[in-house]
C-alpha positions in Angstrom: 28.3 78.6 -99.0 31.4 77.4 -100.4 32.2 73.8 -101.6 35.1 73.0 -98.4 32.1 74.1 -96.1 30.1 71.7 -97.6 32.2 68.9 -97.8 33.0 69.4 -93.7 29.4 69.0 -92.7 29.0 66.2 -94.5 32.0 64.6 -93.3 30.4 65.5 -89.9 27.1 63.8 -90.6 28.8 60.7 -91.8 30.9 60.5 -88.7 28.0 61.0 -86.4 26.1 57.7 -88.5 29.2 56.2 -88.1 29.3 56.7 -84.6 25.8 55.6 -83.9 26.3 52.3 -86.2 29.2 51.3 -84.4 27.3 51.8 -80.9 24.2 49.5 -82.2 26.5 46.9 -83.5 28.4 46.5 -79.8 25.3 46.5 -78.1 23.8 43.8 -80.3 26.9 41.7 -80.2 26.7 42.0 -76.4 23.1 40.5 -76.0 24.3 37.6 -77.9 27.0 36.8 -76.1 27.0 33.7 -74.2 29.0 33.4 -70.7 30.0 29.7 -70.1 29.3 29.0 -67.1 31.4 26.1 -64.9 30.3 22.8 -65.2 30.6 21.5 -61.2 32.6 18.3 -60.9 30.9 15.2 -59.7 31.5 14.5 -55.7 32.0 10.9 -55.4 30.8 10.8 -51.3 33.2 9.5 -49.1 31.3 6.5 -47.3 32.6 6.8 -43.2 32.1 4.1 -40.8 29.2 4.5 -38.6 29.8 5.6 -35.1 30.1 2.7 -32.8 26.4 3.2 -29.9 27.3 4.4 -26.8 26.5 1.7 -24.1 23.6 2.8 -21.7 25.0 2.1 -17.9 22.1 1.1 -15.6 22.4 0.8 -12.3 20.0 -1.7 -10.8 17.8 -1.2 -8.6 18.1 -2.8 -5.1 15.5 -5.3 -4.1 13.3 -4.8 -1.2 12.3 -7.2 1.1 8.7 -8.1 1.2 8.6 -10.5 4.2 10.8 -10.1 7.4 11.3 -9.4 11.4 11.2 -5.9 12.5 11.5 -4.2 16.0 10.4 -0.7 17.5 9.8 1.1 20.3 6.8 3.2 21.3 7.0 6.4 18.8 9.3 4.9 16.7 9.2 4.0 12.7 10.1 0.8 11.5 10.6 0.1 8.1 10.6 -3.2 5.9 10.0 -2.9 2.0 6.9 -0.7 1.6 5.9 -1.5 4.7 6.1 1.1 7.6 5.2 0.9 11.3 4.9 3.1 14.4 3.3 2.2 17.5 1.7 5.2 19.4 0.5 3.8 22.7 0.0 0.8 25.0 -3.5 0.4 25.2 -3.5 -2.7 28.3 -0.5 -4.3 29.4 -2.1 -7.0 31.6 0.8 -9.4 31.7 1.3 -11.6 34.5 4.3 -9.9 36.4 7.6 -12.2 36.9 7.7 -14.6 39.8 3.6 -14.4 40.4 1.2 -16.8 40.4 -2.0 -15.8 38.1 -4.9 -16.7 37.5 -4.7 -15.9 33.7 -1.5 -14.5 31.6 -3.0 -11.4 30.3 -2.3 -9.8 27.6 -0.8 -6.7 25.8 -2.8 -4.0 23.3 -0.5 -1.8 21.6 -2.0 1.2 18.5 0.3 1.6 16.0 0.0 3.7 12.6 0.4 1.3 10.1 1.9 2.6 6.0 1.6 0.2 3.2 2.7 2.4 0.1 0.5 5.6 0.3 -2.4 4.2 2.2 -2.5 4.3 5.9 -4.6 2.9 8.7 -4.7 2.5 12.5 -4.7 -0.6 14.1 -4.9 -2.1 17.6 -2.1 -5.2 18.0 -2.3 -7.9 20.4 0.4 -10.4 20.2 -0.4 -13.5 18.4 -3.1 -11.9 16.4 -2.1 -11.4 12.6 -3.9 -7.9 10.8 -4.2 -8.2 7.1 -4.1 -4.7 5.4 -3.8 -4.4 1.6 -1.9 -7.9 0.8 0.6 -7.7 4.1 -0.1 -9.7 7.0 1.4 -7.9 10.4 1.8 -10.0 13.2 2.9 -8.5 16.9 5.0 -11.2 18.1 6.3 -10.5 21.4 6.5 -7.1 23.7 9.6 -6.7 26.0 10.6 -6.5 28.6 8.8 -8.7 30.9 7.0 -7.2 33.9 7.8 -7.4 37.3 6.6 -7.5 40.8 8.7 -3.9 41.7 8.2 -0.5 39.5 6.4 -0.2 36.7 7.3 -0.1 32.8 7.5 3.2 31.0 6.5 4.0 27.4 10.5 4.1 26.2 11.0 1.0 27.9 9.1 -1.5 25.6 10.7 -3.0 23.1 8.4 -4.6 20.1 8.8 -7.0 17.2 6.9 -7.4 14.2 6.5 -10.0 11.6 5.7 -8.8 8.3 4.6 -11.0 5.5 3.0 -11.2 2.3 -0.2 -12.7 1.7 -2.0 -14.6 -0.9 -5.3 -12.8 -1.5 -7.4 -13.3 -4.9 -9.5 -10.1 -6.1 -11.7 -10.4 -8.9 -13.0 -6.9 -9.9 -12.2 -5.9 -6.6 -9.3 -4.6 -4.5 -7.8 -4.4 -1.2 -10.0 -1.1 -0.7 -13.2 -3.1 -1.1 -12.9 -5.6 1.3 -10.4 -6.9 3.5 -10.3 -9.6 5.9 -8.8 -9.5 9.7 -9.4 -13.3 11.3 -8.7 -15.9 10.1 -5.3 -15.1 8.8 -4.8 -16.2 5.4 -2.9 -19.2 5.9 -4.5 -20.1 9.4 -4.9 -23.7 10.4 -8.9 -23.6 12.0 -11.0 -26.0 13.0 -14.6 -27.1 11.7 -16.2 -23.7 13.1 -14.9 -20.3 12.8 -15.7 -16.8 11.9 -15.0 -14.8 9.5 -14.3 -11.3 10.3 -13.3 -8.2 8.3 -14.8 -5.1 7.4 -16.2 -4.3 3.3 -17.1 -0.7 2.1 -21.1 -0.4 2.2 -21.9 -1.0 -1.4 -20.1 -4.6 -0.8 -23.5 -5.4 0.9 -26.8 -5.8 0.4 -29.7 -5.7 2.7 -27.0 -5.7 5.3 -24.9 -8.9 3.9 -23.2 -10.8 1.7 -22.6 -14.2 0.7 -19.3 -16.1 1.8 -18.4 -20.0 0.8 -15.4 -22.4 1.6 -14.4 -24.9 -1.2 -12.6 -27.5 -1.1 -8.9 -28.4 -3.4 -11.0 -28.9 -6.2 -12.9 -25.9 -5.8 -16.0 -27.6 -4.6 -18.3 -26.2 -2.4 -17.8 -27.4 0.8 -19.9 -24.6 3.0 -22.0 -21.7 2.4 -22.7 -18.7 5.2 -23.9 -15.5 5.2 -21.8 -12.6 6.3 -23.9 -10.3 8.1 -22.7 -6.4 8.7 -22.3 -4.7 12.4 -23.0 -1.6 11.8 -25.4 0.7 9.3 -23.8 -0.4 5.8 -26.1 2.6 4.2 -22.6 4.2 3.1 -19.4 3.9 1.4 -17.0 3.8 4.4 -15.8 0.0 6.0 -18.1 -1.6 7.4 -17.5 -4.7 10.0 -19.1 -7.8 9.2 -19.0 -11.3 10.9 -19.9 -14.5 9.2 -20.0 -17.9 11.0 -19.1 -20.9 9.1 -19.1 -24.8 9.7 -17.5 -27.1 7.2 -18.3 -31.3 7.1 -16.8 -32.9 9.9 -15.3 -35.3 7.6 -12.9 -32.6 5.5 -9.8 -32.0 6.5 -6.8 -30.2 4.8 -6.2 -27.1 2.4 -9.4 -25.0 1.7 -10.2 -21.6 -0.2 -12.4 -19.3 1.4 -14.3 -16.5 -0.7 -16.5 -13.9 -0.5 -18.4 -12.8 -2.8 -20.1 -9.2 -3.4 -23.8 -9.2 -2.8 -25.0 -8.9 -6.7 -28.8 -8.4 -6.6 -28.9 -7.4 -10.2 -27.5 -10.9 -11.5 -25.7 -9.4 -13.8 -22.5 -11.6 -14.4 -20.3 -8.0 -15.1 -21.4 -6.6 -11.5 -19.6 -9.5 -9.7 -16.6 -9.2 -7.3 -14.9 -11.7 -5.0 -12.2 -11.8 -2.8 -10.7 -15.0 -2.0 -7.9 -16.9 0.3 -6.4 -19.9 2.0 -6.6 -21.6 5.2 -5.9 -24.8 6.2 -8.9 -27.3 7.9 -7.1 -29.2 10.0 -9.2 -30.5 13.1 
Protein backbone atom coordinates (compact mmCIF):
# COMPACT_ATOMS: atom_id res chain seq x y z
CA UNK A 1 0.00 0.00 0.00
CA UNK A 2 1.39 3.30 -0.94
CA UNK A 3 1.81 6.34 1.38
CA UNK A 4 -1.24 8.75 -0.73
CA UNK A 5 -3.47 5.52 0.05
CA UNK A 6 -2.62 5.82 3.42
CA UNK A 7 -2.88 9.27 4.00
CA UNK A 8 -6.75 9.18 2.26
CA UNK A 9 -8.07 6.72 4.78
CA UNK A 10 -6.90 8.46 7.41
CA UNK A 11 -8.24 11.61 6.36
CA UNK A 12 -11.43 9.50 6.02
CA UNK A 13 -11.41 8.33 9.63
CA UNK A 14 -10.75 11.70 10.88
CA UNK A 15 -13.67 13.15 9.01
CA UNK A 16 -15.98 10.45 10.12
CA UNK A 17 -14.79 11.44 14.13
CA UNK A 18 -15.24 14.75 13.07
CA UNK A 19 -18.56 14.10 11.95
CA UNK A 20 -19.76 12.25 14.89
CA UNK A 21 -18.16 14.99 17.39
CA UNK A 22 -19.96 17.63 15.81
CA UNK A 23 -23.36 15.60 15.94
CA UNK A 24 -22.87 15.00 20.03
CA UNK A 25 -21.98 18.51 20.53
CA UNK A 26 -25.48 19.84 18.77
CA UNK A 27 -27.37 17.40 20.52
CA UNK A 28 -25.96 18.31 23.89
CA UNK A 29 -26.21 22.02 23.27
CA UNK A 30 -29.92 21.32 22.48
CA UNK A 31 -30.87 19.62 25.88
CA UNK A 32 -29.49 22.66 27.45
CA UNK A 33 -31.27 25.00 25.91
CA UNK A 34 -33.83 26.92 27.66
CA UNK A 35 -37.12 28.20 25.84
CA UNK A 36 -38.37 31.41 27.62
CA UNK A 37 -41.59 31.12 28.04
CA UNK A 38 -44.15 34.42 28.18
CA UNK A 39 -44.69 35.81 31.41
CA UNK A 40 -48.81 36.57 31.21
CA UNK A 41 -49.58 40.16 32.10
CA UNK A 42 -51.62 40.84 35.25
CA UNK A 43 -55.55 41.44 34.48
CA UNK A 44 -56.64 44.16 36.66
CA UNK A 45 -60.69 42.96 36.67
CA UNK A 46 -62.91 45.43 35.54
CA UNK A 47 -65.47 45.89 38.56
CA UNK A 48 -69.36 46.18 36.65
CA UNK A 49 -72.26 47.40 38.41
CA UNK A 50 -74.54 44.90 39.62
CA UNK A 51 -77.66 44.22 37.72
CA UNK A 52 -80.49 46.16 39.07
CA UNK A 53 -83.53 42.83 40.59
CA UNK A 54 -86.22 42.43 38.48
CA UNK A 55 -89.46 43.44 40.44
CA UNK A 56 -91.76 40.32 41.08
CA UNK A 57 -95.50 41.53 39.89
CA UNK A 58 -98.20 39.74 42.06
CA UNK A 59 -101.49 39.91 41.43
CA UNK A 60 -103.61 39.65 44.50
CA UNK A 61 -105.80 37.53 45.11
CA UNK A 62 -109.57 38.50 45.39
CA UNK A 63 -111.22 38.12 48.71
CA UNK A 64 -114.16 35.98 49.22
CA UNK A 65 -116.92 36.63 51.07
CA UNK A 66 -117.50 34.57 54.20
CA UNK A 67 -120.96 35.83 55.33
CA UNK A 68 -123.79 36.89 52.89
CA UNK A 69 -127.55 36.38 51.20
CA UNK A 70 -127.88 33.86 48.62
CA UNK A 71 -130.93 32.66 46.44
CA UNK A 72 -131.70 29.38 44.37
CA UNK A 73 -134.04 27.42 42.97
CA UNK A 74 -134.79 23.70 43.24
CA UNK A 75 -131.70 21.91 41.36
CA UNK A 76 -129.82 24.82 41.33
CA UNK A 77 -126.10 25.73 42.90
CA UNK A 78 -125.52 28.65 44.76
CA UNK A 79 -122.30 29.85 45.64
CA UNK A 80 -120.93 32.21 48.39
CA UNK A 81 -117.08 31.98 49.39
CA UNK A 82 -116.46 28.22 50.07
CA UNK A 83 -119.74 27.72 50.62
CA UNK A 84 -121.96 25.91 48.08
CA UNK A 85 -125.66 24.99 48.05
CA UNK A 86 -128.21 23.03 46.03
CA UNK A 87 -131.55 22.18 47.10
CA UNK A 88 -132.88 18.82 45.61
CA UNK A 89 -136.52 18.52 46.78
CA UNK A 90 -139.46 20.03 48.76
CA UNK A 91 -139.99 17.68 51.43
CA UNK A 92 -143.67 19.43 52.93
CA UNK A 93 -144.81 22.67 51.85
CA UNK A 94 -147.69 23.07 54.43
CA UNK A 95 -148.06 26.87 54.10
CA UNK A 96 -151.24 28.40 54.72
CA UNK A 97 -152.49 29.34 51.14
CA UNK A 98 -153.27 33.25 50.42
CA UNK A 99 -156.57 34.66 51.48
CA UNK A 100 -157.37 31.41 54.01
CA UNK A 101 -158.06 31.27 57.38
CA UNK A 102 -155.90 28.44 59.21
CA UNK A 103 -155.69 26.96 61.93
CA UNK A 104 -151.80 26.95 62.01
CA UNK A 105 -149.21 28.58 59.29
CA UNK A 106 -147.38 25.48 58.40
CA UNK A 107 -144.40 25.17 57.31
CA UNK A 108 -141.88 24.39 54.44
CA UNK A 109 -138.99 21.34 54.43
CA UNK A 110 -136.69 21.69 51.66
CA UNK A 111 -133.10 18.83 51.17
CA UNK A 112 -130.48 20.50 49.92
CA UNK A 113 -126.73 19.19 49.27
CA UNK A 114 -124.75 21.32 51.24
CA UNK A 115 -120.41 21.93 50.14
CA UNK A 116 -118.24 23.60 52.61
CA UNK A 117 -114.58 23.19 50.92
CA UNK A 118 -114.31 19.46 50.11
CA UNK A 119 -116.61 18.05 52.65
CA UNK A 120 -120.24 17.60 51.93
CA UNK A 121 -123.43 16.69 53.79
CA UNK A 122 -127.22 16.59 53.32
CA UNK A 123 -129.48 18.44 55.16
CA UNK A 124 -133.20 19.01 55.68
CA UNK A 125 -134.05 23.11 55.91
CA UNK A 126 -137.01 24.53 57.47
CA UNK A 127 -137.11 28.26 57.45
CA UNK A 128 -136.08 29.84 60.57
CA UNK A 129 -133.98 27.02 61.62
CA UNK A 130 -130.15 27.75 61.42
CA UNK A 131 -127.75 24.26 60.45
CA UNK A 132 -124.20 24.58 61.69
CA UNK A 133 -121.80 22.44 59.52
CA UNK A 134 -118.00 22.83 59.92
CA UNK A 135 -117.81 26.62 61.22
CA UNK A 136 -120.84 28.01 58.74
CA UNK A 137 -124.17 28.60 59.96
CA UNK A 138 -126.93 28.27 57.04
CA UNK A 139 -130.08 29.62 57.64
CA UNK A 140 -133.30 29.14 55.12
CA UNK A 141 -134.93 32.41 55.37
CA UNK A 142 -137.81 32.52 53.29
CA UNK A 143 -139.41 30.22 50.32
CA UNK A 144 -141.26 32.00 47.46
CA UNK A 145 -143.75 32.41 46.06
CA UNK A 146 -146.57 32.29 48.40
CA UNK A 147 -149.34 29.76 47.92
CA UNK A 148 -152.57 30.13 46.86
CA UNK A 149 -156.07 28.95 47.02
CA UNK A 150 -156.04 28.02 42.82
CA UNK A 151 -153.23 25.60 41.22
CA UNK A 152 -150.52 24.27 42.78
CA UNK A 153 -146.64 25.25 42.88
CA UNK A 154 -144.18 23.32 40.79
CA UNK A 155 -140.59 22.45 41.65
CA UNK A 156 -139.15 25.40 39.16
CA UNK A 157 -141.45 27.72 40.66
CA UNK A 158 -139.78 28.14 44.19
CA UNK A 159 -137.58 30.59 44.65
CA UNK A 160 -135.15 30.27 48.02
CA UNK A 161 -132.87 32.47 50.01
CA UNK A 162 -130.13 31.57 52.21
CA UNK A 163 -128.20 33.27 54.88
CA UNK A 164 -124.79 32.20 55.20
CA UNK A 165 -122.62 33.10 58.05
CA UNK A 166 -119.63 32.36 60.01
CA UNK A 167 -119.61 31.06 63.27
CA UNK A 168 -117.66 31.21 66.40
CA UNK A 169 -116.91 27.62 67.43
CA UNK A 170 -113.82 26.73 69.98
CA UNK A 171 -112.11 23.20 69.36
CA UNK A 172 -109.63 22.00 71.62
CA UNK A 173 -108.05 18.76 70.23
CA UNK A 174 -110.91 18.36 68.25
CA UNK A 175 -112.50 19.42 64.97
CA UNK A 176 -115.61 20.17 63.15
CA UNK A 177 -115.50 16.24 62.17
CA UNK A 178 -115.79 15.27 65.78
CA UNK A 179 -118.68 16.95 66.90
CA UNK A 180 -120.91 19.47 65.72
CA UNK A 181 -123.79 21.07 67.03
CA UNK A 182 -127.33 21.83 65.14
CA UNK A 183 -129.73 23.82 67.92
CA UNK A 184 -129.08 26.16 69.60
CA UNK A 185 -127.47 28.27 66.97
CA UNK A 186 -124.35 29.65 68.14
CA UNK A 187 -125.27 33.01 68.87
CA UNK A 188 -128.98 32.16 69.85
CA UNK A 189 -130.82 34.19 72.51
CA UNK A 190 -132.65 30.96 74.79
CA UNK A 191 -134.22 30.94 77.70
CA UNK A 192 -133.51 29.19 81.13
CA UNK A 193 -134.22 25.54 79.53
CA UNK A 194 -133.16 24.35 76.31
CA UNK A 195 -131.59 21.45 74.58
CA UNK A 196 -128.77 20.80 73.17
CA UNK A 197 -128.69 18.90 70.01
CA UNK A 198 -126.08 17.75 67.51
CA UNK A 199 -124.61 14.64 66.55
CA UNK A 200 -120.59 13.45 67.78
CA UNK A 201 -118.70 10.46 66.07
CA UNK A 202 -119.03 7.34 68.51
CA UNK A 203 -115.72 7.49 70.16
CA UNK A 204 -116.91 11.18 71.47
CA UNK A 205 -118.97 9.06 73.96
CA UNK A 206 -118.86 6.96 76.56
CA UNK A 207 -121.22 4.56 77.95
CA UNK A 208 -123.63 6.31 75.59
CA UNK A 209 -122.76 10.07 76.75
CA UNK A 210 -120.90 12.78 77.46
CA UNK A 211 -120.63 15.62 79.66
CA UNK A 212 -121.81 19.27 78.60
CA UNK A 213 -121.62 22.64 80.91
CA UNK A 214 -122.67 26.42 80.46
CA UNK A 215 -120.41 29.04 82.08
CA UNK A 216 -120.95 32.10 82.74
CA UNK A 217 -118.63 35.65 81.35
CA UNK A 218 -116.13 34.66 83.75
CA UNK A 219 -116.00 31.21 82.75
CA UNK A 220 -117.81 29.96 85.84
CA UNK A 221 -119.87 27.19 85.92
CA UNK A 222 -123.13 28.02 85.81
CA UNK A 223 -124.87 24.35 84.75
CA UNK A 224 -123.86 20.98 84.22
CA UNK A 225 -126.01 18.23 81.98
CA UNK A 226 -125.34 15.15 80.50
CA UNK A 227 -125.62 14.60 76.84
CA UNK A 228 -127.03 11.36 76.21
CA UNK A 229 -126.78 9.57 72.50
CA UNK A 230 -130.00 8.40 70.32
CA UNK A 231 -128.78 5.89 68.72
CA UNK A 232 -125.96 2.82 69.16
CA UNK A 233 -122.75 5.04 69.58
CA UNK A 234 -120.70 1.53 69.33
CA UNK A 235 -119.00 3.06 66.10
CA UNK A 236 -117.20 5.84 64.48
CA UNK A 237 -119.92 7.36 62.33
CA UNK A 238 -122.26 10.61 63.92
CA UNK A 239 -124.16 9.86 66.32
CA UNK A 240 -127.23 12.20 67.51
CA UNK A 241 -127.24 13.19 70.99
CA UNK A 242 -129.60 15.42 73.02
CA UNK A 243 -128.79 17.01 76.28
CA UNK A 244 -131.27 19.07 78.45
CA UNK A 245 -129.92 21.92 80.30
CA UNK A 246 -131.38 24.45 82.99
CA UNK A 247 -129.31 27.44 84.11
CA UNK A 248 -130.15 29.64 87.60
CA UNK A 249 -133.08 31.60 87.14
CA UNK A 250 -131.30 34.52 88.28
CA UNK A 251 -128.53 34.65 85.21
CA UNK A 252 -129.13 36.49 82.47
CA UNK A 253 -126.85 37.61 79.57
CA UNK A 254 -123.77 36.20 77.43
CA UNK A 255 -122.94 32.52 78.27
CA UNK A 256 -120.42 29.81 76.79
CA UNK A 257 -121.66 26.44 76.26
CA UNK A 258 -119.11 23.42 76.01
CA UNK A 259 -118.93 20.05 75.54
CA UNK A 260 -116.59 18.08 76.57
CA UNK A 261 -115.40 14.48 75.31
CA UNK A 262 -116.22 11.71 77.68
CA UNK A 263 -112.47 11.01 78.99
CA UNK A 264 -112.72 7.85 81.17
CA UNK A 265 -108.99 7.47 81.33
CA UNK A 266 -108.37 10.96 83.11
CA UNK A 267 -105.65 11.49 81.29
CA UNK A 268 -105.38 15.36 80.87
CA UNK A 269 -103.72 14.66 76.94
CA UNK A 270 -106.97 12.52 75.98
CA UNK A 271 -109.23 15.62 76.48
CA UNK A 272 -111.30 17.46 73.76
CA UNK A 273 -113.91 20.16 73.88
CA UNK A 274 -115.94 21.99 71.69
CA UNK A 275 -117.25 25.19 72.76
CA UNK A 276 -119.71 28.27 71.77
CA UNK A 277 -121.87 31.27 72.57
CA UNK A 278 -125.40 31.93 73.22
CA UNK A 279 -127.01 34.55 74.77
CA UNK A 280 -129.43 33.90 78.26
CA UNK A 281 -131.77 36.27 77.97
CA UNK A 282 -135.20 35.29 79.73
Amino acid sequence: MNSSRITAIVTFIILIVLVVWLALYIMADKKTVRVAQPVPEEVTPVESEPEAPVPVVTTPKPVLPTSGIVTVHIGEMATLGNVSITPSEVVEDSRCPLGVMCIQAGRVRIDAAVHVGSERTKQTFLVGEPFIFLGKMITLTSVGPVRKKEGSLSLKDYTLTFKIEDVLVDYVNATADMVRVSSPPLGAVVGKQFDVRGEARGMWFFEASFPVAVLDVNGKIIAQSIAKAQGDWMTTDFVPFVASVTVPGNYIGTATVVLKKDNPSGMNDKDASMSFPINIEY
